[in-house]
C-alpha positions, 0 to 999 in steps of 0.5 A: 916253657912249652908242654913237651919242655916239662918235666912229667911226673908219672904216678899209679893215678895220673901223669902231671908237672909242676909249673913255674908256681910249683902248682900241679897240672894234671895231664891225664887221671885214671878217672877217665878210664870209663871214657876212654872205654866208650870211646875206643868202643866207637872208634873200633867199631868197624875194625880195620886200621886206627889211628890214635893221636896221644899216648898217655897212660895208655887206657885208650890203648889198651881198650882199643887194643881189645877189640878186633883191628888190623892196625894201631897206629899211635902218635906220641910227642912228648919225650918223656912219654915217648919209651914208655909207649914203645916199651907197651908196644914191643909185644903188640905186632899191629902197633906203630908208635910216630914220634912227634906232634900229629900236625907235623907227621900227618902228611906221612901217614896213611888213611884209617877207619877211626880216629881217637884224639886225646891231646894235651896242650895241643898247639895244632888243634885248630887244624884238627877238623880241616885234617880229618878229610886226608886222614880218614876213610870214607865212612870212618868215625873219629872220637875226641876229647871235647874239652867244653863243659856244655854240650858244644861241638868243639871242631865243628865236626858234623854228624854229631849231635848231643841230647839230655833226657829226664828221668823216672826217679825213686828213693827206696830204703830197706828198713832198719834190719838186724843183719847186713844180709837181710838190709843189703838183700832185702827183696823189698822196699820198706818205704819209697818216694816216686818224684816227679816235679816237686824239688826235695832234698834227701840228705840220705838219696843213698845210704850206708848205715849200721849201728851197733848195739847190745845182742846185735845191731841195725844195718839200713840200706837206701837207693836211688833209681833211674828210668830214661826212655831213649827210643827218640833217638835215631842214631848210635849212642856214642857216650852219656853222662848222668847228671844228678845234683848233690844236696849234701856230702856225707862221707860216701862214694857212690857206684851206677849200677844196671837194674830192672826196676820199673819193670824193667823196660820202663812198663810199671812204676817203682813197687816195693819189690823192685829194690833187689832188682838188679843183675849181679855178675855172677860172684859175691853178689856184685851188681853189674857196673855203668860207672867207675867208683865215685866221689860224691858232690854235694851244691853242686852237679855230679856229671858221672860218666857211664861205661860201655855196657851202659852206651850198649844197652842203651842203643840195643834197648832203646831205655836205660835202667840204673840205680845208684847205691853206696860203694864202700858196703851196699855195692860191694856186699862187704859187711861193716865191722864199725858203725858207720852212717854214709850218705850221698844227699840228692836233689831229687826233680832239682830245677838246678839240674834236674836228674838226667842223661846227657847223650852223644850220638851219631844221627844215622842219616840215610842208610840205603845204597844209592846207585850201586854205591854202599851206603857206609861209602856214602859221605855226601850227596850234592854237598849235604852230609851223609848223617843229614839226609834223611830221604833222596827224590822222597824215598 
């Protein structure tokens, strides 16, 4: 039985079927939410007309749909999920939902400025790459969903390249603190731990602690930051993922958020007072995000995707400032009403991950017109891409 023969459940966090075991297989998660938003970011970012093959749950379409374009054009082949996207179009005039497989309707289609492939149990992918030439505009970008682990480029697509940077990396604590204001917004450090290239494990890297006690209790927050210069990279960032190793699970999730330690542009190392230095966005003390909520790993590497405001700042800054802190209270600012003692264990400067950025991006390649013909209109110059050139005749 072929994927579109399956019967697809759909629930509020995913859509999957049941196979002839009666095993789950999970077709699309909510979990992807934040690479859908990088990536319809990329795809959008010269306006004009998309093309998105593979409707879903319809995250990247609605992410796409948030940026200005002048038309959305989506492919669906599933016959379950097919009314679901023309019920989420009937109120979008710049959307065409085409029924059937993308291979099989690709000659009816016109050209576009972005291409976002996201597919599942797809039978034409190996013709992906050689289709792209009739389906793309001079100087338009196309984002898909990988599908390898390793940073390998699965259709051989160029002007792609992939990058991992390491990282300044700090373990702070706030101290044991008779009120959860005073541990969650302590503007000091008690204690920290720069680490460079000696492997230690920390049971509590990040931390949510109270106990309670006759006339009051002890609250203690601990936060893991991250520095990563990024100025080598000649080129737009298109999507990166931290990688730290858990040592231990201990009962918590964890939140990225941005922060301004280390003197924000990477000047100073870590001091005391760097600990409350983030930037909050504007209610309930809540840090701005560059990830979604999540469940932490302990033997094994957590791979978190960042989100769009990450990838932004990261090209507009040239660096990437993160601290990692418990989701349930210290992200939240919401005060435990019972003991509790949650811990996302890290190994900090592990040598089986050490902690890092893994970046995509888009190598700029030469960026001046040639002969009166605009450079975003240039693909290649006698066979070589576009992203390869770096000088033409030594200019």
């Amino acid at each position: 039985m072929t994927y579109t023969q399956q019967t697809l459940i759909f629930e509020q966090d995913k859509i999957y079927f049941l196979n002839a075991n009666g095993q789950e297989k999970e077709v699309m998660m909510d979990w992807e939410d934040t690479l859908m938003a990088a990536s319809a970011a990329y795809v959008t970012q010269n306006g004009g007309d998309i093309l998105e093959i593979g409707f879903g749950m319809g995250i990247s379409a609605n992410y796409i749909q948030s940026h200005t374009i002048n038309s959305h054009t989506i492919i669906e082949n599933h016959p379950d999920i097919i009314p679901k996207a023309l019920l989420w179009a009937s109120d979008k005039p710049n959307v065409t939902i085409v029924e059937g497989n993308w291979f099989d309707v690709k000659d009816s289609l016109s050209t576009y400025d972005g291409i976002f492939h996201d597919t599942y149990a797809d039978l034409q992918l190996d013709h992906f790459s050689s289709s792209l030439s009739q389906l793309i505009k001079p100087g338009g970008v196309v984002t898909w969903w990988n599908m390898l682990p390793s940073p390998e480029n699965l259709h051989n697509i160029t002007g792609v390249e992939y990058q991992e940077f390491a990282s300044n990396q700090t373990w702070a604590d706030s101290g044991s603190q008779s009120s959860f204001t005073a541990a969650r917004n302590a503007t000091s450090s008690q204690t920290h731990t720069n680490y460079t290239t000696t492997q230690v494990n920390k049971a509590d890297g990040i931390q949510e602690f109270y106990s309670s006690g006759r006339g009051g209790g002890t609250y203690r927050f601990n936060r893991s930051f991250f520095f990563f210069d990024t100025s080598s990279i000649s080129g737009t960032i298109t999507a990166i993922q931290l990688k730290i190793y858990g040592y231990v699970f201990g009962g918590n999730q964890v939140r990225i958020a941005k922060s301004t330690a280390f003197g924000t542009s990477g000047g100073s190392a870590y001091a005391n007072s760097d600990f409350n230095n983030w930037t909050t966005l504007g209610f309930g003390g809540v840090p701005i995000p560059y990830s979604s909520q999540q469940a932490w790993l302990g033997g094994a590497t957590n791979t978190i995707p960042l989100n769009a405001d990450a990838v932004s700042n990261a090209n507009s800054n040239n660096y990437i400032n993160l601290v990692a802190v418990g989701q349930v209270h210290d992200y939240t600012n919401f005060a435990p009403f019972f003991d509790i003692g949650l811990n996302s264990g890290i190994q900090f400067a592990s040598q089986a991950e050490f902690p890092k950025l893994a970046i995509t991006y888009t190598p700029s390649g030469y960026s001046h017109d040639v002969n009166g013909v605009a450079s975003a209109n240039i693909v290649s110059m006698n066979g070589v891409a576009n992203a390869n050139i770096v000088t033409v005749n030594g200019v």
